[in-house]
Each structure stands twice: as C-alpha cells, then as structure tokens.
N, C-alpha and C positions, 0 to 999 in steps of 0.2 A: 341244269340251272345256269345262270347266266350271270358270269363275276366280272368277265373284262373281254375286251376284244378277243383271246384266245379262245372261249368258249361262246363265240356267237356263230364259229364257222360249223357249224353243226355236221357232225362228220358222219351222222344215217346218209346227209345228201348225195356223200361221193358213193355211199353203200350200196344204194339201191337203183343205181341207175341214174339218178337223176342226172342235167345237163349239168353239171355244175361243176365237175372235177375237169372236162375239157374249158369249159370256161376261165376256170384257174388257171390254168395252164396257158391260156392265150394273156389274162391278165398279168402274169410274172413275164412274159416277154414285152409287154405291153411298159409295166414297169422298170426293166432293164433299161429299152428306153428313155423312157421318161428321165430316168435318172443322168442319161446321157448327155437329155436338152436341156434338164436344167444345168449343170455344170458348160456346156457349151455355150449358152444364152447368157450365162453370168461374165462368161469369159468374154462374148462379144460385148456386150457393152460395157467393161472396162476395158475393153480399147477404143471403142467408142471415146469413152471418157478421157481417157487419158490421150490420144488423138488429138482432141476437142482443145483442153487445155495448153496442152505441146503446140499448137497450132498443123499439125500434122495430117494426111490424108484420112478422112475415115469414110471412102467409097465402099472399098471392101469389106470394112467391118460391117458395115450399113446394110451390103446385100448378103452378107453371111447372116444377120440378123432376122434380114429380112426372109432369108430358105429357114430360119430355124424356125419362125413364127407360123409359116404356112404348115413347115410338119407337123408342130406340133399340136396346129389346129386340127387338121387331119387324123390326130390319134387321139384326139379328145372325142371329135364325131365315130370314128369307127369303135373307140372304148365304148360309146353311149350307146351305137347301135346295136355293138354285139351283146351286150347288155340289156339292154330291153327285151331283145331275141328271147335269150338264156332264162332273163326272166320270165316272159309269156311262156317257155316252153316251163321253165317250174314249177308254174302256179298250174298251169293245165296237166301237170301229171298229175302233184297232190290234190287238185279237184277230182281228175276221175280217181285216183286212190281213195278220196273221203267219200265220193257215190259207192265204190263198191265195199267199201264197208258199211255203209248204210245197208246195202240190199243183202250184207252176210244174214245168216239165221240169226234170231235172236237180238239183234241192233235196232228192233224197232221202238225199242225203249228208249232210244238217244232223241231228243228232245228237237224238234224241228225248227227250233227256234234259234239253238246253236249250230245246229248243220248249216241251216240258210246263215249265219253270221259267220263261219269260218271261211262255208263255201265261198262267200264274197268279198265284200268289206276288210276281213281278218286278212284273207290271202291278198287281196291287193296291197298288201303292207312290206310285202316280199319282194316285189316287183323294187322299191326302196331298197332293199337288202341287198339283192343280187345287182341289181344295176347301179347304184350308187357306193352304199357301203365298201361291199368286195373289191372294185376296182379302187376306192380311196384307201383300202388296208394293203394290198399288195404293192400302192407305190411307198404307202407307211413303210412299211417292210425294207423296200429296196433303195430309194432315193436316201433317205438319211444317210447309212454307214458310204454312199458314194459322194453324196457331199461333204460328210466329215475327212474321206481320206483324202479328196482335193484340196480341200483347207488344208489339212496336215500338211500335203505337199508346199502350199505356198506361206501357209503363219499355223506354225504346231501350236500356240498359245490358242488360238483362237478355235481349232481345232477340239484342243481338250478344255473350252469353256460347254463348247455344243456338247460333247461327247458326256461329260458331266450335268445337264441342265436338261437335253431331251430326255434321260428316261423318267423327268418328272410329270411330262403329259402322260404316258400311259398308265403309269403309277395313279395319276390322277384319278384317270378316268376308267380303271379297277374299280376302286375306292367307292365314284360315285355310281358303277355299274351295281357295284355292291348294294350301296343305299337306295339301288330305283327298282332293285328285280322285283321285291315285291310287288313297288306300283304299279308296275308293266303289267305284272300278273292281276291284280284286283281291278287294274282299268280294263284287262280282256275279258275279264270275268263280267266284268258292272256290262260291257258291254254286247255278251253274247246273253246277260240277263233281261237287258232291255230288248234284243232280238223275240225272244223267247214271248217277255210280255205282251208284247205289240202283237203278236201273230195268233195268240190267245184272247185277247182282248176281243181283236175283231171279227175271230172265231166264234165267239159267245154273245157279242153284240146283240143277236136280237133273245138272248135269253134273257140276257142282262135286260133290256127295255121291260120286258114282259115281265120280272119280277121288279121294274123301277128302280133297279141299280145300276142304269149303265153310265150315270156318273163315277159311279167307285171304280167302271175300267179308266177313267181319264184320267182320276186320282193315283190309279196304280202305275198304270205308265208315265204319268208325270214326275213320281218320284224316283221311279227306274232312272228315268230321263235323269233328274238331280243328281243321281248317285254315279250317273256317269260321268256327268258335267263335274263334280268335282275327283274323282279320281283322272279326268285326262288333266285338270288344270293343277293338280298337284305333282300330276307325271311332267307336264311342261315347267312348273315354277321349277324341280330341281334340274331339267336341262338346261332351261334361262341362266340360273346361277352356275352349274357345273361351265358350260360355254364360255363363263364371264370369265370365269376360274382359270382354264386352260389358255385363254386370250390373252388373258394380263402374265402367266408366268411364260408364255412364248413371246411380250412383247419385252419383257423385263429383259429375259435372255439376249436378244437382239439388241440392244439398249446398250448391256453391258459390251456386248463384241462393239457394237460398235465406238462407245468410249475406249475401251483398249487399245484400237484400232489407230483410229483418231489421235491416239498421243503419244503413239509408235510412227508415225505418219510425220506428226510433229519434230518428235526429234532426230528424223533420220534414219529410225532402226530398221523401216518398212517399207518400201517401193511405194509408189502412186499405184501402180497397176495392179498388183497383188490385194491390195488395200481393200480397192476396189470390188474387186473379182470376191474377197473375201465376203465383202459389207453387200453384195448381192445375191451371194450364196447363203448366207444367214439364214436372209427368211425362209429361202427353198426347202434348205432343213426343218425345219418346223411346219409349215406350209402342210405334207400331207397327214401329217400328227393331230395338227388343226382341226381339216377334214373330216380325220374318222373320227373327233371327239365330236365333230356337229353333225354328223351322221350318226354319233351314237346311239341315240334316240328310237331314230326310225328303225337301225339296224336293230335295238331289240323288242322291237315290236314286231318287228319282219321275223325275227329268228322265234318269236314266242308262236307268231301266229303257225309259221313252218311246225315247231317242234309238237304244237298241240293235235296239228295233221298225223303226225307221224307217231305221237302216242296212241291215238287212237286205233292205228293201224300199225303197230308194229313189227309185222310180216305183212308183205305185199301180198294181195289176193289175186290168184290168175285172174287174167281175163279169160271171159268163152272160149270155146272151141268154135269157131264158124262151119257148117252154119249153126246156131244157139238155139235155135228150136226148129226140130225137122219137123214136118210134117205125121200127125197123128197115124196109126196104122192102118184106119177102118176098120180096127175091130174092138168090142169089145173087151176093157182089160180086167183082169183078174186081181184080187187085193187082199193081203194077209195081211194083219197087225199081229205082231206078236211082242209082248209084255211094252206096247208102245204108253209111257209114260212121260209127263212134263213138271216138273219143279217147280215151284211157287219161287221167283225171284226175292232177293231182301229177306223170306219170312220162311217157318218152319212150312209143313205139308205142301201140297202138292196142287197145281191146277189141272192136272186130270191126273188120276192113277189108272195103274197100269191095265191095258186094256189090250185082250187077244180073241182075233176075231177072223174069222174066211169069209171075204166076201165072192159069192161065185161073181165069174163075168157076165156081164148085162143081166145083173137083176139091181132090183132098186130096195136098199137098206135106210130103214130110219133111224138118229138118233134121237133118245127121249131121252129124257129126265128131266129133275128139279132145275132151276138156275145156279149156273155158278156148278154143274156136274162136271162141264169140260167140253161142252158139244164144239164148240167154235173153236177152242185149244184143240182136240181130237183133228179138225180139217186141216189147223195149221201145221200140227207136228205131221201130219203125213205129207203135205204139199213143202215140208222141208223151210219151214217158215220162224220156224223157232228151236230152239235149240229142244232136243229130246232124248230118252234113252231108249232101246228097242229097237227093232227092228219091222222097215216097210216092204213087203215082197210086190213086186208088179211082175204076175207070170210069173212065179216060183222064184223071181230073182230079185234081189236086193235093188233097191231103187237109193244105191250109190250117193249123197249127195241131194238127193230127191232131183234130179237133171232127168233123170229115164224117165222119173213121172211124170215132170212138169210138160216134158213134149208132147204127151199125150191129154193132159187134163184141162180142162179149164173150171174155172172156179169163179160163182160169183157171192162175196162178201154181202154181211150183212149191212157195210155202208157203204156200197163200191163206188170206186173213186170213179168222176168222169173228167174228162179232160176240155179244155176251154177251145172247142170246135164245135163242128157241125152233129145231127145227129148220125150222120154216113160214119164220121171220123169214128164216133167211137164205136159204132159196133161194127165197124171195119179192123178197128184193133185186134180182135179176136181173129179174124184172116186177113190179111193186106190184100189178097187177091180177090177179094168178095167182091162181085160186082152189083149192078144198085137193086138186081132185080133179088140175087139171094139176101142181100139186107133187110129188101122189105117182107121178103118168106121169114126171116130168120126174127121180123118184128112181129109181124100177125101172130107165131107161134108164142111172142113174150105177151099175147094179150095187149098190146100195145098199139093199139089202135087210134089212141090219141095223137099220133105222130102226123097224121095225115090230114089233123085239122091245123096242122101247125102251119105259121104262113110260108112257108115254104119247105115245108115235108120234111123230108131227110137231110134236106141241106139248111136246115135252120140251124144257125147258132142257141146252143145251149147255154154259155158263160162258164165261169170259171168253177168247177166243182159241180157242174149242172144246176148252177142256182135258178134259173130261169124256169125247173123243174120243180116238182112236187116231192115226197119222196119217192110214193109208189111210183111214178112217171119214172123215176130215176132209176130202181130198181127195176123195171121192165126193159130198159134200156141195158142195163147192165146183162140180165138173162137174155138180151137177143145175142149181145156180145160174145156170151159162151155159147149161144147156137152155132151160132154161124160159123163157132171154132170146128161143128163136127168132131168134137172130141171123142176120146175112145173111154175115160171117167169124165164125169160132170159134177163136182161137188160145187152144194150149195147148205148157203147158211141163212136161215129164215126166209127164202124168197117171197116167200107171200105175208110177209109180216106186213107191208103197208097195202095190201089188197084188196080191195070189196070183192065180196062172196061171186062177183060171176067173174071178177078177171083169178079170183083165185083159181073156179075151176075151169077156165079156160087153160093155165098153166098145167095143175095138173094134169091135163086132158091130154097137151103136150108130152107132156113128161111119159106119160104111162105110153106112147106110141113109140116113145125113143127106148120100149124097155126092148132087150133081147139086141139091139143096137148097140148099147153106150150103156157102161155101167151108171147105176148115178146111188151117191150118197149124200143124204140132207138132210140136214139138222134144223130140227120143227119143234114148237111148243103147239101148232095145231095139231087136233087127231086127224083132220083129213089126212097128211103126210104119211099117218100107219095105218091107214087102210087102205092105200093103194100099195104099200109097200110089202115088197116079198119074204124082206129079214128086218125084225125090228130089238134096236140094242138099244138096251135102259142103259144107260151112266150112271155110275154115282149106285147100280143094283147089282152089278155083273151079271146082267142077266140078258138073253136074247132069245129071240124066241122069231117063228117064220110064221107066213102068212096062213 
C-alpha cells in the first residue's frame, strides 16, 4: 500500500531482476553530484554578487558559473536519458511478465479488458515513475542534508530554520499520500473497468443491434467513461491542492531565512557574501522536496500500475526453453487419463469429474455427452490449459507441464482464434516452414474450398479475428491449421459444428485417412463423429465403449 515516498519505491523491483536497483545506484551518484552543484552554483553567484556591488572583478566568477551551468545541464540530459532507458526496459519486462501470466494454466479467466489496460496505458504510467520520480527522490535524499551542512558552515541560525521547516514537506506529503491511496486505486480500477466495457461492447455489437439494444452498449460505456472522468478529477483536485500546500510552506520557509538574513545583514552580524550564498542555497533545499511532492501524483500511479503487475504475478514464470516447440515425432501418440479431473471455479462441484481412460496410438476416440459434461474442459485439462487434478501420460510418461504434449498436438477450438492476416498466415501458424503448396493440400483436406474463390486465394487478407469470414469459413481454416501441423494427437472440439452435410463429410473423410497416422480425439454432439470413431467415451456416464 502506498503512504509516502518510502513506500512508492517498491522493493519486488530490485527482487526480481528488474533494471532498477542498477539504476538507483547511478541516481545516488548522480545525486551526490547534484548536491555539489548546487552548493558551488550558489557560491558562484554570491561572488558574483558581492563582486558586482564591491565594484571588483567578476570574470572568474562568471566562467566558474558559467562550467557549472554546462555540467549541470549535462546531468540533467544523461539523468533523463538513463532514465527513460531503465524505464522502457521496466515496463517491457513487466509486459512480458503480465503475457506470461496470462498464457499460465487457468489465467484465462482474467478479463481481457484489464490485461489490454495494464498491458498499456497502466504501464506507461511507470515510465513517470522511473524516469521522473526516482531521480527527483534520490536528489530529495541527498541535496538537502548538503545544503543544510554548508549553511551551518556559513549562518548556523539559518541552518537550523531549514533543518526544522523541511521535514514538513514530506510530512506533508505522507499525510496527503495517505488521503489519495484510495483514489489512485478506484481511478485504476474505474479505469481498467472502462477497458473491459469497451472491448465487450464492441464484441457483442452486432448481437446487440440484432436484439435492438445496442444503444444500451453506448449507455454503458458512457457511464464507465463518467466514472472515470470523475475519479481522475478528484485524483487531480487533491494533487492541485496538496501542490498548493507544499508551495506555500517551502515559500513561507524561505521567506523567513530570508528576513533573518536580511536583518543580520543589517546590523552587521553577517557578511554580504555568506548572506548571499545562504539566500541562494534556501531554495536549493527545498527545490528537490518540491519535485517529489509534484511528481507525487504520477509516481503513485506509476507504482500502483507497477505493483498490480507484480500482484498478479508474484513469482516470475520461466520463460521457454528454446527451441519451445520441436518438431512432432511422426508418429502416432499414445494417451492415458488417469483420475483427470477440473473444479468448478467460485462454485461447489466440478466442470468435468474425474475421468480415466487409454487411448491406444492412432485410433480416433469420441467424446459424448449431455452439454455442460466436460467435453471441451476434458481437451483443455489434457492440452495443460487449465488448472487440473490427475494425471496426463503421453507414451507411458507424464506430460510434465503438458510441454511434451503440446509439441506434438495441435488443436482446433470450438472458436479458433484467427489472426488479422492473410489466409497463408494463418494456416501457416501451425508449421512456419509450410510452403504454399502444402497450405493448399492442408485446405482441400479442411473441405475448404471456398478459399480459392477468394480474390486472391491464400493471400487474401481475412481482418481481425477472421471477420471477413463466415463461421464455418473460419473453422475450416482453423482445421487446415492443425493439418498442416502433421501432428502426432489432433484434438478437436466441435469441428463440424458450422458445417453443411458435404463439407462435414468431406472432413470426416479426412480425418478417418489420418487414422493409424495421428491419434485424434473430438468432441461431438453429431453421431457422425461415433461412428467413424474407434473408442467412444460418454461424459457425465463413465462409460466407454469401441467401435
């Protein structure tokens, strides 16, 4: 949770690798400096000053000023660049950290509306955090106690006004870190809800027309939209005022040194030069305290967006082993389930119960049952797609992970996603190295013959999600997909569900030729599917029974 500048520096980031502990490290040197130039900058122009009025040379001063300005534009641009760096590499770890949670088992439940709003928007919030914030807390940190001990050196009074007056910005802005956590959080919130509605809306869009509701998607998102629109403006009304807060008690501060100053000056008790050097060191003290209270803002929007990455994931997920999918065996695989069962998320019972089964290598098994038995749960929990209990044997041996199976299997869903390319693209997905001619063997067997009226065949763009598609179109495209994989299992979930009776048995016709080939297991509410098939498993009866 998020109470003041000490807990915005989120310390998973230095845990896990991220760039950010070498980055600190460059920013406390970075800061050391800084702290240098401003006390030498304050010194040069009070003798500048004091020069000026004595009528005395101020060459020197002039070009000491003028080296200190060039450096320390120089470290303003290399703070900003290394900074941006550190950032961009940040937000591109926790992006791929938030993809490979998404693709763990069982994450498909996370709402793609906030994934797409963390993945983007959220995380560009960070890039604020690491490149702004961090470098304005690490001079926070070091400049103050070096401009206060150079004061000490030259007016102790003035010294212990600063020394007693700054720790009321951080104090402050604790306080109002305090009163915004919520906001911060119900603005991320309002905001990954508006994500969420927009991408649903215009997902159901032509359902909506069809039943004459698709007003009520505008309706919906526009009050999403509302709901955001005022939790960001009540997130900025208390920065507005916090800002105004910390302004006015760092100008008061300075106010007062400089009245004391000024009438020590007067009577004699204080040099012109000191005076000066003092009356321009002031602000410097205050100056990076300023900063991080008007970075405050960003910085915990940056550290919400960061920590909600990192809840989600709170152990890193390997990445692959390359290479991530070898090449299938050519041969038919072999398939035990044994007590392979899936749990009902949120609710008591179960979305498939426990289910133990031998399927021999290249023979083709059907699943039946009522709806809602588990057929489609059954394909996931073996293909390692959701979380399960039991055990999957490929070849006598545990498919680990489901990694050993997935290299061998392809699978096509009952709503398989396509991808916004050509028709080559995607059923080239299933092998990269398929060249145009096994594409179009690997279409003619998906019954898929529509492809060749297309205005330019294979290489017609389909759109995004194959909208340009029908569904059946889409699903036959999807089954060349897994052709063209040559896989050693073929599981499939409804493939002929959007089929007219000759492309169905065109597939079948396929399918029964790949038998003794390639195992294949499909789950069917047609009886064609059990009477080409060799083993046929009821769901939901525990019952199996062969051709």
């Amino acid at each position: 949770m998020i109470t003041g500048p000490a807990q915005l520096v989120d310390r998973r980031l230095l845990r896990l690798g991220l760039p950010v502990g070498p980055f600190l490290g460059v920013l406390i040197a970075i800061g050391l400096v800084g702290a240098a130039i401003a006390v030498a900058r304050a010194a040069a122009i009070a003798r500048i000053g004091t020069a000026a009025l004595g009528g005395g040379a101020t060459g020197v001063a002039l070009t000491a000023l003028a080296a200190i300005a060039v450096i320390a534009g120089l470290i303003t641009w290399a703070t900003e660049a290394i900074g941006h760096r550190a950032a961009a590499r940040v937000v591109a770890a926790l992006r791929t950290r938030l993809i490979r949670v998404a693709a763990r088992p069982g994450a498909t439940h996370l709402p793609h509306g906030e994934l797409a709003a963390a993945a983007g928007r959220e995380l560009e919030r960070v890039d604020a955090y690491v490149a702004g914030f961090l470098p304005d807390l690490a001079l926070a940190l070091l400049v103050p106690p070096a401009v206060i001990v150079w004061m000490a050196v030259l007016d102790p009074w003035s010294a212990v006004i600063v020394a007693l007056t700054i720790p009321l910005i951080p104090v402050f802005a604790a306080l109002i870190g305090t009163a915004n956590r919520s906001r911060v959080e119900r603005r991320r919130e309002a905001f990954a809800a508006l994500g969420t509605g927009i991408l649903e809306a215009l997902r159901s869009i032509r359902l909506r027309k069809a039943f004459g509701r698709a007003d009520e998607a505008v309706a919906e998102v526009a009050g999403l939209a509302e709901a955001y629109r005022r939790e960001t403006f009540a997130t900025l009304r208390v920065a507005f005022v916090s800002a105004l807060a910390l302004e006015l008690a760092a100008t008061i501060s300075v106010a007062v040194i400089a009245v004391a100053v000024g009438l020590r000056v007067l009577d004699g008790g204080l040099a012109l030069e000191p005076a000066l050097t003092v009356l321009v060191l002031a602000p410097e003290a205050y100056l990076p305290l300023r900063r991080v209270a008007a970075d405050f803002h960003a910085a915990a929007d940056g550290a919400a967006a960061a920590g909600a990455v990192l809840d989600a994931a709170p152990e890193e997920v390997p990445a692959p082993a390359e290479p991530s999918r070898p090449a299938p065996l050519g041969r038919p695989a072999g398939l035990a389930l044994e007590g392979l069962s899936v749990a009902a998320a949120g609710r008591a019972g179960r979305r498939l119960e426990p289910v133990s089964v031998a399927i021999p290598a290249g023979t083709w098994t059907a699943l039946t049952g009522p709806s809602g038995a588990g057929k489609s749960t059954l394909l996931l929990a073996v293909l390692g797609l959701v979380d399960h209990t039991g055990t999957v044997l490929v070849d006598g041996e545990p498919a680990a992970g489901g990694d050993r199976l997935l290299a061998r299997t392809a699978w096509v869903p009952q709503d398989p996603h396509l991808f916004a390319g050509t028709v080559a693209d995607n059923v080239r997905f299933g092998d990269p190295a398929a060249s145009d001619d096994r594409i179009r063997q690997a279409l003619a067997a998906a019954a898929a013959g529509f492809v060749d009226r297309l205005p330019r065949g294979i290489d017609t763009p389909i759109g995004e999600r194959g909208a340009l598609l029908s569904a059946g179109e889409r699903a036959r495209i999807a089954l060349a997909r897994a052709l063209v994989q040559e896989p050693d299992l073929l599981l499939l979930d409804e493939p002929t569900a959007h089929l007219d009776p000759a492309s169905e048995a065109a597939v079948m016709a396929t399918l029964d030729r790949m038998r003794g080939r390639t195992t294949i297991v499909l789950a069917a509410h047609r009886p064609a599917a059990a009477r080409f098939a060799d083993l046929v498993v009821e769901l939901g009866t525990s019952r199996e029974h062969g051709r």
